[in-house]
py3Dmol code that shows the C-alpha trace and the ligand (Angstrom):
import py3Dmol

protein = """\
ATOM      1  CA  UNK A   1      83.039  98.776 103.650  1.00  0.00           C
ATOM      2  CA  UNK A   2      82.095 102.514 103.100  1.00  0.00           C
ATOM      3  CA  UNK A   3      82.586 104.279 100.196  1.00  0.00           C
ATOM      4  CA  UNK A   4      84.583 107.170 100.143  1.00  0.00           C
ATOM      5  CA  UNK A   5      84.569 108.460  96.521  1.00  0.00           C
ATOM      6  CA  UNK A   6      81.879 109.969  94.586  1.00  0.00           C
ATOM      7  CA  UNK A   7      80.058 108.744  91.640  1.00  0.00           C
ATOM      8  CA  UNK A   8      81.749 111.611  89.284  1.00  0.00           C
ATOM      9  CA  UNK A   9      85.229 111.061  91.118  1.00  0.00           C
ATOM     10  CA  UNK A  10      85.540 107.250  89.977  1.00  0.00           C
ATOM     11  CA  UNK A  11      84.205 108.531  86.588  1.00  0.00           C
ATOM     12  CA  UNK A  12      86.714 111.063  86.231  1.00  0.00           C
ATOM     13  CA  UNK A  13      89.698 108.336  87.611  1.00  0.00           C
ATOM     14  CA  UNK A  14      88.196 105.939  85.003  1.00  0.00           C
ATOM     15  CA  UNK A  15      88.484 108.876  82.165  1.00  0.00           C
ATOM     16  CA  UNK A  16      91.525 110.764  82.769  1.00  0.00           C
ATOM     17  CA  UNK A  17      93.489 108.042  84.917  1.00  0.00           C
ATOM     18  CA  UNK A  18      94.359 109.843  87.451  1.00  0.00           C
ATOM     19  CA  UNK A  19      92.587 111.720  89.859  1.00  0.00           C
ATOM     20  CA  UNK A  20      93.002 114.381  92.839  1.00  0.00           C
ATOM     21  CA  UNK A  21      92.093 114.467  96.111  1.00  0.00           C
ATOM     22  CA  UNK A  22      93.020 117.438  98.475  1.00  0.00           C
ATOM     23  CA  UNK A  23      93.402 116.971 101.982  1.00  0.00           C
ATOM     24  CA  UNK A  24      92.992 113.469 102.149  1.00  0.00           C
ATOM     25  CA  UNK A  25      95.786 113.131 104.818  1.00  0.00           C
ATOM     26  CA  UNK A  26      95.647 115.145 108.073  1.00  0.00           C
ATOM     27  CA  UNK A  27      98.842 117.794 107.827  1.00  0.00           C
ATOM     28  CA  UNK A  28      99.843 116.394 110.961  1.00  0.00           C
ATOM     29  CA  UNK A  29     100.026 113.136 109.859  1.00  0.00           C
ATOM     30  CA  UNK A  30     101.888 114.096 106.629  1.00  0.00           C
ATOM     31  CA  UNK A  31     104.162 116.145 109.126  1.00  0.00           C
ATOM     32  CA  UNK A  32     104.764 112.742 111.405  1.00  0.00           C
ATOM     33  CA  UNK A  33     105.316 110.934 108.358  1.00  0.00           C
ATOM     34  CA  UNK A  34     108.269 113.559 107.408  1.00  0.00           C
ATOM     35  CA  UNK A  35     109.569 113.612 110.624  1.00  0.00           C
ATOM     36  CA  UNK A  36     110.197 109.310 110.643  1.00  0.00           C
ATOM     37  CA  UNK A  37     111.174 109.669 106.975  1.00  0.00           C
ATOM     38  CA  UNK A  38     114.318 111.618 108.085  1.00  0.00           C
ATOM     39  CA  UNK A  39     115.170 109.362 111.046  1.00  0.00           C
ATOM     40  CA  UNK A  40     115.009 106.329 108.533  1.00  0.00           C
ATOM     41  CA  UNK A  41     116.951 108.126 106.519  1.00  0.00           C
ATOM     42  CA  UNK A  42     119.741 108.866 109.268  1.00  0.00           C
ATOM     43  CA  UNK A  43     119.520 105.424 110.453  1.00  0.00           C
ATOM     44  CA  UNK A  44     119.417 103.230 107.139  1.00  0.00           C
ATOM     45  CA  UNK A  45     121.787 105.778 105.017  1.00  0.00           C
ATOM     46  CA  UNK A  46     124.608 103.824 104.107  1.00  0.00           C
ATOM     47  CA  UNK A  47     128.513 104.943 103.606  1.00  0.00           C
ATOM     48  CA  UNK A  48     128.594 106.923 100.046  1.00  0.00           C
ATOM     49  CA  UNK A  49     131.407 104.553  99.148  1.00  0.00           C
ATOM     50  CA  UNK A  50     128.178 101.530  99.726  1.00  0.00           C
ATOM     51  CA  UNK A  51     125.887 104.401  97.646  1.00  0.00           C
ATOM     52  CA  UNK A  52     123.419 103.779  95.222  1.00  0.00           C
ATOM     53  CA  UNK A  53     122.582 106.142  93.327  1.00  0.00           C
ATOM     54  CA  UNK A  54     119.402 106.043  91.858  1.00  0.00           C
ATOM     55  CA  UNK A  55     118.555 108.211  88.878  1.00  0.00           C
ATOM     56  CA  UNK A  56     115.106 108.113  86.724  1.00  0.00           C
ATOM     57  CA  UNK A  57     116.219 110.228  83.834  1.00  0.00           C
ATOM     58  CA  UNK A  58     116.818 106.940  82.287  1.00  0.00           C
ATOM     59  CA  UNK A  59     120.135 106.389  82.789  1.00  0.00           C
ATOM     60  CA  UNK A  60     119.818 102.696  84.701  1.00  0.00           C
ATOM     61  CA  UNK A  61     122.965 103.184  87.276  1.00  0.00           C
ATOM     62  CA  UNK A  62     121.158 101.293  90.009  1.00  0.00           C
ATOM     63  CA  UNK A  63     120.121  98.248  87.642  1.00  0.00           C
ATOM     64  CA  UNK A  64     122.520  95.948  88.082  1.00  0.00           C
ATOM     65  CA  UNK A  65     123.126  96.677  92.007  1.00  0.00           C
ATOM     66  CA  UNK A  66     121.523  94.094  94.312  1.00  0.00           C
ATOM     67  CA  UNK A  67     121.576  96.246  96.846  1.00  0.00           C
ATOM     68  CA  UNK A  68     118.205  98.136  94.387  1.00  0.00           C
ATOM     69  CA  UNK A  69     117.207  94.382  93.054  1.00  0.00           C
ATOM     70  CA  UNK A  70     116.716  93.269  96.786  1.00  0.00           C
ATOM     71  CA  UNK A  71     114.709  96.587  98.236  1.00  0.00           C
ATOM     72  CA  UNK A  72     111.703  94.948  97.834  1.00  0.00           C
ATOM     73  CA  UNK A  73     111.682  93.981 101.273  1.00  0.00           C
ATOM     74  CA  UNK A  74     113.836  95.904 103.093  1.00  0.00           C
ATOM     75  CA  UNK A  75     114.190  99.604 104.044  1.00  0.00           C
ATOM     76  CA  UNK A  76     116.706 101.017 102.159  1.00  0.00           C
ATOM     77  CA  UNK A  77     118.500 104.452 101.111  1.00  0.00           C
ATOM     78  CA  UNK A  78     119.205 105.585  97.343  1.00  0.00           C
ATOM     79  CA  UNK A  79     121.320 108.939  96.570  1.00  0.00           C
ATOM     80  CA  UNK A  80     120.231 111.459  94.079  1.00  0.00           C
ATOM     81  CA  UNK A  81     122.963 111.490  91.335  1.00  0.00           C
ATOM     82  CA  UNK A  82     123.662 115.239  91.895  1.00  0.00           C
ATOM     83  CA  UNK A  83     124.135 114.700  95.398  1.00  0.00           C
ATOM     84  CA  UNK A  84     128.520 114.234  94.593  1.00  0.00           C
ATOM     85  CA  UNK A  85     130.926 116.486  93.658  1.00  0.00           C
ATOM     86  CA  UNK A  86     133.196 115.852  90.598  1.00  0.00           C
ATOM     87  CA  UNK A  87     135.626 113.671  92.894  1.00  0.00           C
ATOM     88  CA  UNK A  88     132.009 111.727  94.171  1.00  0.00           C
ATOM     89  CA  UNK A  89     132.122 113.387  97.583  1.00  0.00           C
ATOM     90  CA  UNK A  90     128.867 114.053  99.043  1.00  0.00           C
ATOM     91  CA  UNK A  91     127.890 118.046  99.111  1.00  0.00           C
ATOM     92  CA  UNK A  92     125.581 118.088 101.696  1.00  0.00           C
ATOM     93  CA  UNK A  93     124.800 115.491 104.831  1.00  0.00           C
ATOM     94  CA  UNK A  94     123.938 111.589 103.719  1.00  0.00           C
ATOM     95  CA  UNK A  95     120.352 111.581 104.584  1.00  0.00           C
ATOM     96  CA  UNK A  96     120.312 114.979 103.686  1.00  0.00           C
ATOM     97  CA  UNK A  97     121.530 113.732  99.751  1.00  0.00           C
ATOM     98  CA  UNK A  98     119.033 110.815  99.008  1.00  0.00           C
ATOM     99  CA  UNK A  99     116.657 110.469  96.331  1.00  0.00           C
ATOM    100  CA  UNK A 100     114.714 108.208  97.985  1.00  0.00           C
ATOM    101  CA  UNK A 101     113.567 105.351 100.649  1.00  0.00           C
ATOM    102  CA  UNK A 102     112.100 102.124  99.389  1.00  0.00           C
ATOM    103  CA  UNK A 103     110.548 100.020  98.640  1.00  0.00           C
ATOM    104  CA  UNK A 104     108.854  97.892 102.151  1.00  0.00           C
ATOM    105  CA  UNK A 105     108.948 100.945 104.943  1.00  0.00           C
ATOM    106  CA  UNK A 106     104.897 100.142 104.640  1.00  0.00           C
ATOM    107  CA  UNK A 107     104.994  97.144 106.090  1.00  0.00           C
ATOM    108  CA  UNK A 108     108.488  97.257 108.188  1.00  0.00           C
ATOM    109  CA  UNK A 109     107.965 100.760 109.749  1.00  0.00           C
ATOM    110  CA  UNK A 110     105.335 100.983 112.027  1.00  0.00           C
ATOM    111  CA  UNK A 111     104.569 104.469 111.438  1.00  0.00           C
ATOM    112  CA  UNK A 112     104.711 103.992 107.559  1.00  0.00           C
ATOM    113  CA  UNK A 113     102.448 101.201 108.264  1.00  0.00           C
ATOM    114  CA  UNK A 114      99.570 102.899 109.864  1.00  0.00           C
ATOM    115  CA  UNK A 115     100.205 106.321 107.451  1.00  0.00           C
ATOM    116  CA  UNK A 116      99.356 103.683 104.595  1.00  0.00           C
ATOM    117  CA  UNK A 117      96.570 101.517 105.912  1.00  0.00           C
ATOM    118  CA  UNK A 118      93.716 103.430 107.224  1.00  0.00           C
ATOM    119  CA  UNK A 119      89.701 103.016 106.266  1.00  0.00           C
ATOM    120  CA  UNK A 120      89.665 105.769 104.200  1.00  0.00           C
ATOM    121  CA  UNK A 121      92.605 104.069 101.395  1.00  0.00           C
ATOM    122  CA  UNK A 122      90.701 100.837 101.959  1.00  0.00           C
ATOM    123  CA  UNK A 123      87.440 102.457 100.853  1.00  0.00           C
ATOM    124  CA  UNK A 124      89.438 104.538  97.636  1.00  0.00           C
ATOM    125  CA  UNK A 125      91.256 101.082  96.476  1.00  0.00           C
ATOM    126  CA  UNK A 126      87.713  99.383  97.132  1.00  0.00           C
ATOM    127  CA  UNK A 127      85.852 102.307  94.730  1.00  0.00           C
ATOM    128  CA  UNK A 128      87.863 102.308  92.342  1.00  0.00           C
ATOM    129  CA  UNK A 129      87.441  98.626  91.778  1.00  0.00           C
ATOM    130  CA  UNK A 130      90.455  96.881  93.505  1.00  0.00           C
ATOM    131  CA  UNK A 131      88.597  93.645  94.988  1.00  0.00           C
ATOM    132  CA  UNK A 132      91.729  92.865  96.715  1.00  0.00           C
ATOM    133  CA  UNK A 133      94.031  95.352  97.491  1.00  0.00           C
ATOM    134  CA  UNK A 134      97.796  94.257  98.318  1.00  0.00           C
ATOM    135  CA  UNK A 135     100.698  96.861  98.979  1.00  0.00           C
ATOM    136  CA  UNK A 136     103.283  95.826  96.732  1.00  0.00           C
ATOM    137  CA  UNK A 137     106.015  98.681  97.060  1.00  0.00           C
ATOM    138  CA  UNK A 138     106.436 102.074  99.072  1.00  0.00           C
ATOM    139  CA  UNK A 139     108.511 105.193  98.131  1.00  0.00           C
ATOM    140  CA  UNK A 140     109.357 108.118 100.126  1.00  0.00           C
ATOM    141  CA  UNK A 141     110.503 110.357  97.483  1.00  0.00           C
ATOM    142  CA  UNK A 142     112.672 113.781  98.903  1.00  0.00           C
ATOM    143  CA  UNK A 143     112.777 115.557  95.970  1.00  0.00           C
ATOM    144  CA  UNK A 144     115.477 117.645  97.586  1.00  0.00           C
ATOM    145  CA  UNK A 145     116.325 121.698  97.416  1.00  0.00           C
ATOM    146  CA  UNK A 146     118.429 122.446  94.274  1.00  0.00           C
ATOM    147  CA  UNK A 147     119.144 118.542  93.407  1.00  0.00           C
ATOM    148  CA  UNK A 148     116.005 116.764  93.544  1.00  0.00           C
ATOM    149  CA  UNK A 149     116.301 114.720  90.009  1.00  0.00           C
ATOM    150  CA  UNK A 150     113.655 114.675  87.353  1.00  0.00           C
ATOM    151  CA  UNK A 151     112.069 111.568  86.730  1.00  0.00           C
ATOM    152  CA  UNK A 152     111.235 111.044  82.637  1.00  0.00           C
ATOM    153  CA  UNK A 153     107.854 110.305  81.401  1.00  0.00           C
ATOM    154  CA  UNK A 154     106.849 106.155  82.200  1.00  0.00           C
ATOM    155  CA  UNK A 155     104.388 104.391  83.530  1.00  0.00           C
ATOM    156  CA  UNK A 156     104.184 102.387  87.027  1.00  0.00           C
ATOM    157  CA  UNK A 157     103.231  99.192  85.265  1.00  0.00           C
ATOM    158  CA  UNK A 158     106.301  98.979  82.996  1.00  0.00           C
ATOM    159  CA  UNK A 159     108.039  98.181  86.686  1.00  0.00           C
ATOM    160  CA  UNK A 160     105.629  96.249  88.411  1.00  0.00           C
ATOM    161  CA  UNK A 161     103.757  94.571  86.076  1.00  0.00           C
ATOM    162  CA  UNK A 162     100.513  92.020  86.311  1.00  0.00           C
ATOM    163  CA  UNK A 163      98.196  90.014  84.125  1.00  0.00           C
ATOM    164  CA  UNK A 164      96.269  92.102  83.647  1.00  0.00           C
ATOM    165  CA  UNK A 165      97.217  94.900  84.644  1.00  0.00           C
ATOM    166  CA  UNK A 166      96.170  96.711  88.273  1.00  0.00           C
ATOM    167  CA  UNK A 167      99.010  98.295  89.613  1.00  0.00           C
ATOM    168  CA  UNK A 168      97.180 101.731  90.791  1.00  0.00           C
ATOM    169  CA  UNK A 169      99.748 104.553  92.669  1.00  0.00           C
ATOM    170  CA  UNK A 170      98.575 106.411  95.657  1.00  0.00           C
ATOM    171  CA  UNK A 171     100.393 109.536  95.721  1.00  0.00           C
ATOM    172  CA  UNK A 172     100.727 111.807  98.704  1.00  0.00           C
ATOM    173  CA  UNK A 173     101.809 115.731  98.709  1.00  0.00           C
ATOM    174  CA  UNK A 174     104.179 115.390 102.389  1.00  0.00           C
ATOM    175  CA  UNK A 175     104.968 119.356 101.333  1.00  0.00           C
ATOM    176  CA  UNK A 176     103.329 121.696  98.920  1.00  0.00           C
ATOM    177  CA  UNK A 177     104.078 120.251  95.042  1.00  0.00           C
ATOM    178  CA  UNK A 178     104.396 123.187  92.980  1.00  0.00           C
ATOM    179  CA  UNK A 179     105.658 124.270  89.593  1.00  0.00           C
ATOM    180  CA  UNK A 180     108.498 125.295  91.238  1.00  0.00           C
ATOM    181  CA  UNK A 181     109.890 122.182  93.430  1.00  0.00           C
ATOM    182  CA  UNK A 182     108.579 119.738  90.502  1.00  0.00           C
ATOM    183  CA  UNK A 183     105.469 118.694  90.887  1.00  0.00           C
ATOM    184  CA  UNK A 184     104.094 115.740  88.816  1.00  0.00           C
ATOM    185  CA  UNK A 185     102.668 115.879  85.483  1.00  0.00           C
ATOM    186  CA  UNK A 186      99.977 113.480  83.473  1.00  0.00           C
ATOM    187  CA  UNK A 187      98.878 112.888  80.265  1.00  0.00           C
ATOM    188  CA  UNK A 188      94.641 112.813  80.734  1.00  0.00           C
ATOM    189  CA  UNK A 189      93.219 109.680  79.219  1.00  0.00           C
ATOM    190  CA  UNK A 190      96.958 108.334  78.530  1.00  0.00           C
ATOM    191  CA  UNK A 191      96.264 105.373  80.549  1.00  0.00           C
ATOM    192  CA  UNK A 192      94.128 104.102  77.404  1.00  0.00           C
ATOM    193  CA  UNK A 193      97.420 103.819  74.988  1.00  0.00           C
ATOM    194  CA  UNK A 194      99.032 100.298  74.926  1.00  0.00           C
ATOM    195  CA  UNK A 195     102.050 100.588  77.782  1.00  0.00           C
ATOM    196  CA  UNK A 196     105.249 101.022  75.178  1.00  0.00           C
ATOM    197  CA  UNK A 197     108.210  99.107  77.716  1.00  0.00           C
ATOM    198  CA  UNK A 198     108.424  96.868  80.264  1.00  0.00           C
ATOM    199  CA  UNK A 199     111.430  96.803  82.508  1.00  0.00           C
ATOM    200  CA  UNK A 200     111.800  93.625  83.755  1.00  0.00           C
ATOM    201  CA  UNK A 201     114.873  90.834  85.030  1.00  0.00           C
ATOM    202  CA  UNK A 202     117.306  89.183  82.573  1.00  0.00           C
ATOM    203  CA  UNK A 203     117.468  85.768  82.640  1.00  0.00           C
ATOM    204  CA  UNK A 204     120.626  86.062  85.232  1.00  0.00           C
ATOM    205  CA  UNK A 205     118.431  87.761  87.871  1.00  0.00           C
ATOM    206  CA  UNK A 206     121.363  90.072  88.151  1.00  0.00           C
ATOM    207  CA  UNK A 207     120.365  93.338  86.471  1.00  0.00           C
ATOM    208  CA  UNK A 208     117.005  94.691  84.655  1.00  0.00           C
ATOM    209  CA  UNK A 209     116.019  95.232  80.826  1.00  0.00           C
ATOM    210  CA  UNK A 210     113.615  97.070  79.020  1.00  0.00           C
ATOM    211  CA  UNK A 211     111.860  95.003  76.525  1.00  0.00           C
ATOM    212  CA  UNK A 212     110.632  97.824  74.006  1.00  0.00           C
ATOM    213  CA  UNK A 213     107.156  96.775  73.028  1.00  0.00           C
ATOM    214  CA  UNK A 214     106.781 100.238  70.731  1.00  0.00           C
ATOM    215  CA  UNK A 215     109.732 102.679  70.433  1.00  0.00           C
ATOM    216  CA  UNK A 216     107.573 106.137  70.181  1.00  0.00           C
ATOM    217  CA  UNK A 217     107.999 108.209  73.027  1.00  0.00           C
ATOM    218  CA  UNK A 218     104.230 108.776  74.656  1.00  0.00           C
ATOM    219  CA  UNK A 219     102.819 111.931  73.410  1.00  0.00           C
ATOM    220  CA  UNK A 220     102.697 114.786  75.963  1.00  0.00           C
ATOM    221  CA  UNK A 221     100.734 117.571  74.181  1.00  0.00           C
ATOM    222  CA  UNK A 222      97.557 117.246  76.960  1.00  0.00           C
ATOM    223  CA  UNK A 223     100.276 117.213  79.978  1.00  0.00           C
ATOM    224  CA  UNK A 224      98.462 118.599  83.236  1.00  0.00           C
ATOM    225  CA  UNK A 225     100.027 120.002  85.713  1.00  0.00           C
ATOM    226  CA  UNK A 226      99.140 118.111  89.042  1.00  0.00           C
ATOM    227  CA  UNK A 227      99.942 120.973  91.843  1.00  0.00           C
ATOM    228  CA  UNK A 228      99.323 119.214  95.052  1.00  0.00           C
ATOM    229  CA  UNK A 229      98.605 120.664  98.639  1.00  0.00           C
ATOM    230  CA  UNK A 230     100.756 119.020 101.472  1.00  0.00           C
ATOM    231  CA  UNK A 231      97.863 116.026 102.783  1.00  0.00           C
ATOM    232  CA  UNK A 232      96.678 115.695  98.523  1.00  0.00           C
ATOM    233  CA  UNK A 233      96.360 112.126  97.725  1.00  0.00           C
ATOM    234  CA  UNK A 234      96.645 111.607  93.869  1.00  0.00           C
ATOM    235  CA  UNK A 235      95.584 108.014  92.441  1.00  0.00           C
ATOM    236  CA  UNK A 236      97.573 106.920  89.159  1.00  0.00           C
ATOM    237  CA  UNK A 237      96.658 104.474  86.824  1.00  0.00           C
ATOM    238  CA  UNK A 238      99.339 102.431  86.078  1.00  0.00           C
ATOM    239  CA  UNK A 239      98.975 103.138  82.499  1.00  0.00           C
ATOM    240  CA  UNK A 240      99.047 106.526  82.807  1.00  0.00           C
ATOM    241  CA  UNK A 241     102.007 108.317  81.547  1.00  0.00           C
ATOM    242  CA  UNK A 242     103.644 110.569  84.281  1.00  0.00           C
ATOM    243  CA  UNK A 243     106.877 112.896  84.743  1.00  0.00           C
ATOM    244  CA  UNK A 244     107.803 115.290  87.103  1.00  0.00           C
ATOM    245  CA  UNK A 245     110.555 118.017  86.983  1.00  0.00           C
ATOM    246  CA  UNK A 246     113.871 118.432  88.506  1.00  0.00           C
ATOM    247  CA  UNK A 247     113.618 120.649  91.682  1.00  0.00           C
ATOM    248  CA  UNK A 248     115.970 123.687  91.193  1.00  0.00           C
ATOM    249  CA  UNK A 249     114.308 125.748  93.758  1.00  0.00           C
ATOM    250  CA  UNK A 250     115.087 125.838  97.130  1.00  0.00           C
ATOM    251  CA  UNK A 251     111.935 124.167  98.823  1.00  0.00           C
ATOM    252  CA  UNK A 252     111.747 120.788  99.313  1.00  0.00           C
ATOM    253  CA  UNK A 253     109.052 118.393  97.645  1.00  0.00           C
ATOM    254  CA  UNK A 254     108.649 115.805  99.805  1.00  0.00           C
ATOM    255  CA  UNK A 255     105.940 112.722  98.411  1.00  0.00           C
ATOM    256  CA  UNK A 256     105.115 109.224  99.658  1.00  0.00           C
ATOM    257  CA  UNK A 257     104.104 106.922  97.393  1.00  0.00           C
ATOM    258  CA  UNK A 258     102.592 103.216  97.412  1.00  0.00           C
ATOM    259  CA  UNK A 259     101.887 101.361  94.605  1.00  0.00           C
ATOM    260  CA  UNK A 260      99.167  98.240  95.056  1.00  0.00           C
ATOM    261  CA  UNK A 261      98.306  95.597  93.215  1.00  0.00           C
ATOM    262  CA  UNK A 262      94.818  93.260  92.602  1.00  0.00           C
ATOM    263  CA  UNK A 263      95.233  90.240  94.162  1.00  0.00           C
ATOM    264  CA  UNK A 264      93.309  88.571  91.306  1.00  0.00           C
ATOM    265  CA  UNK A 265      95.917  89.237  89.037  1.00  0.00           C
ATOM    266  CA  UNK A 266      99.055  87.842  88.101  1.00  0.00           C
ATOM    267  CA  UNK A 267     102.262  89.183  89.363  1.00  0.00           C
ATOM    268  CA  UNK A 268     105.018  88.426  86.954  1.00  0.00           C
ATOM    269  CA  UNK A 269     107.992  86.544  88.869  1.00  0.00           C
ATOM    270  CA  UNK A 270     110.609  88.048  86.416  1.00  0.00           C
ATOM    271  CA  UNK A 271     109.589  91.855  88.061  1.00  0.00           C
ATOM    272  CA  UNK A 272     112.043  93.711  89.803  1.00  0.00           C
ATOM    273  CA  UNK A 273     110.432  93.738  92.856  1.00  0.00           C
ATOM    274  CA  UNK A 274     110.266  90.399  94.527  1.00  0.00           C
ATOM    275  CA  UNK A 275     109.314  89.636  98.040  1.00  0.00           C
ATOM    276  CA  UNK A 276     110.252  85.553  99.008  1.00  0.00           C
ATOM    277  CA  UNK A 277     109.824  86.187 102.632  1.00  0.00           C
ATOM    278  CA  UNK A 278     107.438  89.141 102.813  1.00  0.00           C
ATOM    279  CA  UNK A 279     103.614  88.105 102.390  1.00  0.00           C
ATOM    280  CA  UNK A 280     101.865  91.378 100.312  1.00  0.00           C
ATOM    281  CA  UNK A 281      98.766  92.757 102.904  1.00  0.00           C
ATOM    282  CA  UNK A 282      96.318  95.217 102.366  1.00  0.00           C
ATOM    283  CA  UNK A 283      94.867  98.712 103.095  1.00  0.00           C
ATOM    284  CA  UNK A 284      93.192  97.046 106.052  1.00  0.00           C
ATOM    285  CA  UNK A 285      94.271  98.241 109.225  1.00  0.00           C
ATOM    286  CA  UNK A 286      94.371  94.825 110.975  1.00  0.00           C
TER     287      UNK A 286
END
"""
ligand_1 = """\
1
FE2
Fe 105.716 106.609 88.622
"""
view = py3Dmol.view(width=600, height=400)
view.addModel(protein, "pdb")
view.setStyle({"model": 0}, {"cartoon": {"style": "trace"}})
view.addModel(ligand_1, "xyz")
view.setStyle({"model": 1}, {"stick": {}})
view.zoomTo()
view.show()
């Protein structure tokens, strides 16, 4: 396998856990991407009364719906909170309202699929020491005009967490991130601190919990501001603390993200994310 990263870039992921890397993706691909995003979205949205809505200010209003618990493997629709009016009618369109797609459009959507497996990702998971890559989740994140939610500082392996720990994020501007249409935001380094929660099933399998493993919020003093080209690709430590801001402007900030795992680890069976019938693959295109 080639390598596609530099000696100083896997230095710098290994330092700061994170790292960026402009025009990775084509803008044409990032624009075909976009384009299937919204038909999935028209297609898949379901009837607001059937609506999840899926908020990650904290507030855990999708935990307990298995409609969330059984995305894992399936293509499915989640409404920003702010997308209903005081009497929870929509404001806008459906698709037009949603948070987010998740979590298996990577391996059930055939243009997702071939957006997310390509030589180039095989070569970044391979350099940055992922031995055996497997696509656990994907996210395609709208981030709409005016009511595209924040999402609160946390870390990706609180959710999908392994023994030890691997889960890596591969982040993709689909429009221009900016300060103004909330772009994300990491603490350098941050992935070093012991992860404080892990959100996980109760024994019921019917809702989540957070087990608080140290009640401190993360420090954020060293926050950097990750401003991201459309065709950026930004790997993320799953230890790395993260947040973005709401979007108030009026520019959408369209991302797609998917989060891998090391085959050699452990995947913990009371996760969130479960996938029975759904075999995990990798970056590999065949
Ligand atoms: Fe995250």
């Amino acid at each position: 396998m080639g390598r596609y990263l530099t000696d100083q870039q896997i230095t710098d992921f290994r330092n700061d856990g994170f790292l960026v890397l402009p025009n990775f993706a084509p803008a044409e691909r990032c624009l075909q991407l976009r384009e299937r995003a919204l038909q999935l979205a028209e297609q898949y949205v379901p009837s607001p009364e059937q609506a999840t809505v899926f908020t990650a200010d904290g507030t855990p209003q999708h935990a307990s719906d298995d409609y969330f618990l059984s995305s894992g493997e399936a293509i499915r629709c989640f409404f920003e909170k702010d997308a209903f009016d005081a009497d929870g009618r929509l404001r806008a369109k459906a698709h037009l309202s949603l948070n987010k797609l998740g979590h298996a459009m990577h391996d059930l959507d055939p243009v997702f699929s071939s957006f997310s497996r390509t030589p180039e990702l095989a070569a970044v998971a391979h350099d940055i020491g992922m031995a055996n890559a497997l696509l656990l989740q994907s996210m395609y994140i709208f981030k709409q005009a005016h009511i595209g939610g924040e999402v609160t500082c946390h870390t990706d392996h609180t959710y999908l967490w392994t023994e030890p720990r691997s889960v890596v994020g591969f982040w993709f501007a689909i429009d221009d991130a900016t300060r103004e249409n909330g772009c994300m935001w990491a603490v350098p380094g941050g992935h070093r601190w012991p992860v404080r929660t892990r959100s996980r099933l109760n024994d019921a399998r019917t809702s989540t919990v957070t087990d608080v493993l140290d009640p401190a919020p993360y420090p954020l003093d060293n926050l950097v501001c990750l401003e991201a080209k459309r065709g950026t690709l930004v790997l993320l430590d799953g230890a790395v603390p993260h947040l973005s801001a709401a979007n108030t402007s009026d520019k959408p900030r369209h991302a797609y993200t998917i989060h891998a795992i090391d085959g050699a680890a452990e995947y913990l069976d009371d996760n969130w994310l479960q996938r029975p019938t759904l075999p995990l693959r990798g970056f590999s295109v065949n």
